[in-house]
C-alpha positions as CSV (number, residue, x, y, z in Angstrom):
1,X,97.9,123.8,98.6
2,X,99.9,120.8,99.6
3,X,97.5,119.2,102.1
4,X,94.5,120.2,99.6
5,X,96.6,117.8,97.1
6,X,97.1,115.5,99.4
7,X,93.4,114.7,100.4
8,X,92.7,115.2,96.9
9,X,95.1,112.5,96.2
10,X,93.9,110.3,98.6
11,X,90.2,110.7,97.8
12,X,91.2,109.6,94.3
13,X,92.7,106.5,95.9
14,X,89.6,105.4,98.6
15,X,87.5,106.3,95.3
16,X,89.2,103.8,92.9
17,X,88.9,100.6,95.9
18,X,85.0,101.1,94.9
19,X,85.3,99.8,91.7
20,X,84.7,96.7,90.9
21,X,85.8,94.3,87.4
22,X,87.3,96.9,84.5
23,X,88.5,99.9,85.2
24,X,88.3,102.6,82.1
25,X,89.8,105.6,82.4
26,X,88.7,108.0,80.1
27,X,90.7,110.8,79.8
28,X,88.5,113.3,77.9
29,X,88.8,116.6,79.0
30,X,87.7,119.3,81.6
31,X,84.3,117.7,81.6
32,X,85.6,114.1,82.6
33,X,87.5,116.0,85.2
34,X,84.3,116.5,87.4
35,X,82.7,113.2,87.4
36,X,83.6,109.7,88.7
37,X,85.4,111.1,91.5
38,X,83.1,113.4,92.9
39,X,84.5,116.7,91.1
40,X,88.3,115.9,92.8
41,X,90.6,117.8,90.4
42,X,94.2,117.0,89.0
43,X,97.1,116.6,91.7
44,X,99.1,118.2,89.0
45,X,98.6,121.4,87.4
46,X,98.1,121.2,83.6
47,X,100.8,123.6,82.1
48,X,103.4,120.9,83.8
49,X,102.3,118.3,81.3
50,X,103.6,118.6,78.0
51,X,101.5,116.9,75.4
52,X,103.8,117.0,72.4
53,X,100.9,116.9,69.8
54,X,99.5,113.7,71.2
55,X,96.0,112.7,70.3
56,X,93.7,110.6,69.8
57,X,93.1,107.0,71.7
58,X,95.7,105.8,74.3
59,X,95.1,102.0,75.4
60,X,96.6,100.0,78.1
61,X,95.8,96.7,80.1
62,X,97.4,94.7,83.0
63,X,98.4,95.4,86.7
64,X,95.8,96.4,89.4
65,X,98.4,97.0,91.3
66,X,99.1,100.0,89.7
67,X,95.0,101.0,88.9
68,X,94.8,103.6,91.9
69,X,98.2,105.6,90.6
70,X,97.4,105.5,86.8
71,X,93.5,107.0,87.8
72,X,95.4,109.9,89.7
73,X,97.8,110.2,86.8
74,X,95.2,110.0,84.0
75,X,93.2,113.0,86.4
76,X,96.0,115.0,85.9
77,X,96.8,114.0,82.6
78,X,93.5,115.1,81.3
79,X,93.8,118.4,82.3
80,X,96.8,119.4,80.1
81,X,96.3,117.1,77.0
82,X,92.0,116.8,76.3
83,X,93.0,115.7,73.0
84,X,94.0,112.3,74.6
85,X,91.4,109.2,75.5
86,X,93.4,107.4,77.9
87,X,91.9,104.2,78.9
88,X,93.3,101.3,81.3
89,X,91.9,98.2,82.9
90,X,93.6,96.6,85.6
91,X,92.6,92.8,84.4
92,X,95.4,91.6,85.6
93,X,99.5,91.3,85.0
94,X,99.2,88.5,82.7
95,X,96.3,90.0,80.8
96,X,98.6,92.7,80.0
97,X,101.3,91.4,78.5
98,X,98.9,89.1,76.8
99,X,97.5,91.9,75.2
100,X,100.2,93.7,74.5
101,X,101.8,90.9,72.5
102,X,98.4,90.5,70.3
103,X,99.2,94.2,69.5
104,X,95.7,95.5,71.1
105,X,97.0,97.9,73.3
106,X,100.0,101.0,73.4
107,X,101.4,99.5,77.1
108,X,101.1,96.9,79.5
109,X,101.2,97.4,83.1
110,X,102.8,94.0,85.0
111,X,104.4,93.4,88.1
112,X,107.0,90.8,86.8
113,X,109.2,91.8,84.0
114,X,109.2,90.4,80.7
115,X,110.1,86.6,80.3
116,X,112.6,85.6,77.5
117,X,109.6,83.8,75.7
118,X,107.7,86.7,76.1
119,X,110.1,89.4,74.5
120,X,110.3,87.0,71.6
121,X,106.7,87.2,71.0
122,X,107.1,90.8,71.3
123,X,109.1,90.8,68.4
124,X,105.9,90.6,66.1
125,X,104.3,93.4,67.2
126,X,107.3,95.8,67.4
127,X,108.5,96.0,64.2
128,X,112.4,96.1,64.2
129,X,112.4,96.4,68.0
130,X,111.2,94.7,71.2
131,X,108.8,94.9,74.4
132,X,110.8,96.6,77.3
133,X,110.6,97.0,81.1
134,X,110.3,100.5,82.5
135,X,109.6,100.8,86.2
136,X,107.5,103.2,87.3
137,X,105.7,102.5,90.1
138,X,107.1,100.9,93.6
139,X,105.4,99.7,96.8
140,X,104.9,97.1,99.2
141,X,102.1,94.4,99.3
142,X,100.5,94.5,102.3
143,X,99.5,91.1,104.5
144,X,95.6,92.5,105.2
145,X,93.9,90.7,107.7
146,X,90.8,90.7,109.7
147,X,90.2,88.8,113.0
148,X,88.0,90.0,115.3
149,X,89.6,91.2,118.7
150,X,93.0,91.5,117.1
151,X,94.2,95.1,116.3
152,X,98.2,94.2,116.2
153,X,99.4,91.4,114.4
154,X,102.9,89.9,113.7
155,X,103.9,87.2,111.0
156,X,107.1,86.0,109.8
157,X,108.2,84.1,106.3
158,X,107.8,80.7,107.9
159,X,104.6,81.6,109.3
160,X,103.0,83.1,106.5
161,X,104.0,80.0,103.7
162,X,102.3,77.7,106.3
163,X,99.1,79.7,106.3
164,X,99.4,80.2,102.5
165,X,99.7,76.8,102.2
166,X,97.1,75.2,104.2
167,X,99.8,73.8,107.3
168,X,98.3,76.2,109.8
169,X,94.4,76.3,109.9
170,X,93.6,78.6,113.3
171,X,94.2,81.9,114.6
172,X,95.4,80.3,117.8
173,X,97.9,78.1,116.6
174,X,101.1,78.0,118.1
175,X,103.6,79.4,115.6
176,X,100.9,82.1,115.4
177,X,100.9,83.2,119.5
178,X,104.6,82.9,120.1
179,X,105.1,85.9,117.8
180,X,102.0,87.4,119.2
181,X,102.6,87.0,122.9
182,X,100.2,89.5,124.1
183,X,97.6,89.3,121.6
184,X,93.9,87.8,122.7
185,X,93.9,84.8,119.6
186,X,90.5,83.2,118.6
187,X,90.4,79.6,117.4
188,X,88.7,81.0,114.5
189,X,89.7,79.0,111.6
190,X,91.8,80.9,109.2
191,X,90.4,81.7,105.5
192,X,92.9,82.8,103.4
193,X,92.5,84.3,99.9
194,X,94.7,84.8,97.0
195,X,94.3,85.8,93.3
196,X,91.7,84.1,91.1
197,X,93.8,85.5,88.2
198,X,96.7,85.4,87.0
199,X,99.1,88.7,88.8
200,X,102.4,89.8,89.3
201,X,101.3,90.7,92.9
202,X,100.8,86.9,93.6
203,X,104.6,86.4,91.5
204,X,106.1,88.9,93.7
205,X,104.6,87.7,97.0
206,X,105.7,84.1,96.4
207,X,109.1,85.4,95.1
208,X,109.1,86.5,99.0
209,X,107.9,83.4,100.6
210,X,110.6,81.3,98.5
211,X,113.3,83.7,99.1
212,X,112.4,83.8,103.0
213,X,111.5,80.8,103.4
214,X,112.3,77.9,101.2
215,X,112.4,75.2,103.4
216,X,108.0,75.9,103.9
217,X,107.4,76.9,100.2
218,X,108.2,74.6,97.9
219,X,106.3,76.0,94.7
220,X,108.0,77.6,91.6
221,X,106.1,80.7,91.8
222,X,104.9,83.1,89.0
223,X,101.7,84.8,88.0
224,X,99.7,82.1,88.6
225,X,98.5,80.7,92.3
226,X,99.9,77.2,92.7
227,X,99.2,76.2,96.5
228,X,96.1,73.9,97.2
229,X,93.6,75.0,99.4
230,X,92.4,78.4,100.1
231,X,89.8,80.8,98.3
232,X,90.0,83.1,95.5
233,X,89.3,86.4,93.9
234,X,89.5,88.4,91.5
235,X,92.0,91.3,91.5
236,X,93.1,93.8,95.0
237,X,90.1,95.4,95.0
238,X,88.4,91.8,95.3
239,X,90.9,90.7,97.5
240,X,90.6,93.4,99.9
241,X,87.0,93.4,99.9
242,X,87.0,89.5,101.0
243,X,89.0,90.3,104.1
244,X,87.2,93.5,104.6
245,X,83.8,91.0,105.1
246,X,85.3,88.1,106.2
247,X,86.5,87.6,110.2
248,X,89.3,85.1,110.2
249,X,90.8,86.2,106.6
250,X,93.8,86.9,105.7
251,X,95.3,87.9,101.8
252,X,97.9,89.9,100.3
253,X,97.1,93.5,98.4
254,X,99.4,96.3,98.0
255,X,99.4,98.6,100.1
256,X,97.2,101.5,98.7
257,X,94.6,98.8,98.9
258,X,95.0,98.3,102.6
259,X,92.3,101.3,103.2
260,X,88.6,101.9,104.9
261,X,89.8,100.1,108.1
262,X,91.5,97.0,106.6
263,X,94.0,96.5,108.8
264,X,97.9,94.9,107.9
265,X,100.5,92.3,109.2
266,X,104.2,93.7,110.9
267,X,106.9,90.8,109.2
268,X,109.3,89.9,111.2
269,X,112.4,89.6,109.0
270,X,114.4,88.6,111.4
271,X,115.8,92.5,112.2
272,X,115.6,93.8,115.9
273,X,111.9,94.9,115.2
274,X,109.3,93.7,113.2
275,X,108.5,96.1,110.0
276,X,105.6,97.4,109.1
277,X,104.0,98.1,105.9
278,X,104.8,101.7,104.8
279,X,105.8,103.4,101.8
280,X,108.8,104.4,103.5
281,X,109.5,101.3,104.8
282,X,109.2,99.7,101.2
283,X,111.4,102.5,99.7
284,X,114.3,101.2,101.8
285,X,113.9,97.9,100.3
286,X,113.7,99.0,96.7
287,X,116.3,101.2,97.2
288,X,118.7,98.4,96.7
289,X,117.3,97.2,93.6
290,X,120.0,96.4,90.8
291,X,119.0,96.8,87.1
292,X,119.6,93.6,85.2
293,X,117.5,93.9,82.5
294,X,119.7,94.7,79.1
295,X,119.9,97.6,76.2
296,X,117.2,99.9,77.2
297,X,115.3,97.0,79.1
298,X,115.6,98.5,83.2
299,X,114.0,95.0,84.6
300,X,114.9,95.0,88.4
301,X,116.1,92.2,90.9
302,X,114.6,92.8,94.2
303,X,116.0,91.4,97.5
304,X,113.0,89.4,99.2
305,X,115.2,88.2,101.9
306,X,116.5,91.2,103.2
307,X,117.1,92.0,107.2
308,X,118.2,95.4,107.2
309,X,116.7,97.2,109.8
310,X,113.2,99.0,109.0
311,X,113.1,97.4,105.3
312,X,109.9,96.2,104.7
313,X,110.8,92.4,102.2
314,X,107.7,92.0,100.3
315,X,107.5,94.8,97.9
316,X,106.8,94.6,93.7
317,X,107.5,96.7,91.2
318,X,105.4,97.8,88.9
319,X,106.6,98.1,84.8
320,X,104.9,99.8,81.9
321,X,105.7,97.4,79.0
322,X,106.1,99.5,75.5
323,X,108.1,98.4,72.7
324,X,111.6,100.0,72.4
325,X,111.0,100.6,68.5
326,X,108.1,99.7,65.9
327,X,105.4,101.5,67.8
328,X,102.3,102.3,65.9
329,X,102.4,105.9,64.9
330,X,99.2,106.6,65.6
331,X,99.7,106.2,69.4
332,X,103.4,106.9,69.9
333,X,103.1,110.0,70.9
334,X,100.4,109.3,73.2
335,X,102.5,107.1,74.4
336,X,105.5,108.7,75.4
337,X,103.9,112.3,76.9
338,X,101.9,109.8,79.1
339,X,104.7,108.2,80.3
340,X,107.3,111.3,80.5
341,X,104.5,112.4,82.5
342,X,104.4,109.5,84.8
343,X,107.9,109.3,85.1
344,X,108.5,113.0,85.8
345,X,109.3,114.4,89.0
346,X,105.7,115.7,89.6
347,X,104.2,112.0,88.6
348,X,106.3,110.0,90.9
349,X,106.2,112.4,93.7
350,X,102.0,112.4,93.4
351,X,103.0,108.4,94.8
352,X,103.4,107.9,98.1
353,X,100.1,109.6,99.2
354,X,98.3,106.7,97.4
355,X,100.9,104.0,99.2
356,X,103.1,103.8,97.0
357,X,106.9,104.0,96.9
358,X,108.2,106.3,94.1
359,X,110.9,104.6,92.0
360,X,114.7,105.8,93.0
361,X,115.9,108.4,91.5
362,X,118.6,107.1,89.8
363,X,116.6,104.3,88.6
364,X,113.6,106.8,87.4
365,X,116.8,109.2,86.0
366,X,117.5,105.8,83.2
367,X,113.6,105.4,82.3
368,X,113.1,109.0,81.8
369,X,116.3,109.0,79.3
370,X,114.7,105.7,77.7
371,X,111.3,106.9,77.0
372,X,112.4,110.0,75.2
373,X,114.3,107.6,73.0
374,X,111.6,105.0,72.3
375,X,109.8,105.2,68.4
């Protein structure tokens, strides 16, 4: 049963990569179970799931980060509770919240916790309460790359903000072969590829570059991409699928992304070895994650810097924005079996065979006791 879950699982992830632009995930019952991803059933069995009368439409936009987890989740979730329309589209971190706060959708999926501007604005929609931070969803963002001849590649923080900012054009350059000794490097110029829109990936991977290196990246970071130079696209899925086509490019994806042959950069933090991009690897990292939002807000401060052996630095954390009070009755309900669903045991544990990291438990233990208590 376990390894029939676990390719299940992971044909659920492979069969999200494939889509392209929104992604709506319509939760509809036993028939929507046996389409879209060629029959694949729920990793979760349906009595585990406890609907609590919810019904009707559930609506949420933001993170592709999180797109191949919530389709797994939302497979699962449909078994249980048919009386639910669960649809999410991964437009985007800053689409999310943007939404939320116009009061168009139930949750918001974003890879940066609220801003102080932005929980004011919340304010409107969530009558008598606010918009908080629950974390739900872990992992580290992957440095994909494709260059032809090269299997094995090692970058540092230095290294990488260089690249990302245009300083180092080729393959072969030096700061490039000295921590690739052995490695065959091509002069093949280096096309490099970041978000078109605006993402918490791109926040969290320029949190790492300015953490790790601040003397080579001078930018302020956030949602939006600020370096000159470079080329865009939309979303991971586009990402990836640029440096899937394109020799000599190199982008940033999380990791369940990194799939079909695309392969990843070791980062060399500066520990005895250089890490690679695992779930595992990642959990060790988030594992030292200190809560600092406040109330029932859990926002999290990540160390990008760290150099503690075998913990991969560039990692992001995924939230589901709801409001803490004022949320519309219609869709509360929805709203909290979903999520005491994806928080559960089951949910998080149905994780790391999509790439992911699963949120610690102590951590998960605080969000679990805060979504029972939203309204």
């Amino acid at each position: 049963m376990k390894l029939q879950r676990k390719n299940r699982l992971r044909a659920l992830s492979f069969g999200a990569l494939a889509v392209s632009g929104a992604l709506a995930l319509t939760a509809c019952g036993s028939d929507d179970t046996s389409g879209g991803s060629g029959g694949t059933s729920a990793s979760a069995k349906a009595g585990n799931i406890k609907c609590d009368d919810a019904k009707g439409q559930l609506l949420g936009i933001g993170s592709s980060a999180q797109a191949n987890a919530i389709d797994a989740w939302r497979q699962a979730y449909a078994q249980a509770c048919s009386d639910v329309q669960l649809n999410y589209k991964p437009d985007g971190s800053g689409a999310g919240v943007t939404a939320f706060n116009q009061g168009q959708v139930a949750f918001a999926g974003s890879d940066s916790a609220l801003k102080p501007e932005e929980v004011a604005a919340s304010k409107k929609v969530c009558k008598g309460g606010q918009g908080i931070d629950l974390p739900m969803v872990g992992g580290p963002i992957a440095v994909a790359f494709n260059v032809q001849g090269v299997d094995n590649l090692t970058l540092d923080a230095k290294t990488l903000a260089q690249i990302f900012d245009s300083k180092i054009s080729k393959w072969n350059d030096p700061a490039i072969k000295k921590l690739n000794p052995d490695a065959k490097l091509p002069a093949t110029k280096i096309q490099a590829f970041h978000r078109s829109d605006e993402s918490g990936t791109t926040d969290n991977f320029t949190k790492y570059l300015k953490a790790a290196a601040p003397g080579d990246w001078k930018y302020e970071g956030g949602k939006a991409w600020q370096a000159k130079g470079g080329q865009s696209a939309q979303g991971s899925s586009g990402l990836a699928q640029q440096v899937k086509q394109t020799d000599g490019a190199i982008s940033y994806v999380e990791l369940s992304y990194a799939k079909d042959g695309v392969k990843t950069v070791d980062i060399d933090t500066g520990a005895g070895q250089p890490v690679k991009a695992t779930t595992e690897n990642a959990s060790k990292a988030i594992a030292d994650a200190k809560v600092v939002g406040t109330g029932k807000d859990l926002a999290l401060e990540l160390n990008y810097a760290t150099k503690a052996a075998g913990a991969y630095p560039i990692t992001l954390v995924t939230y589901e924005i709801v409001c803490d009070k004022g949320n519309k009755a219609e869709t509360l309900p929805a709203t909290k079996s979903f999520l005491n669903y994806t928080s559960s045991e089951e949910g998080q544990a149905a994780l790391s065979d999509l790439g992911y990291a699963p949120i610690p438990t102590e951590i998960n233990k605080k969000v679990r006791e805060t979504v029972a208590s939203i309204s």
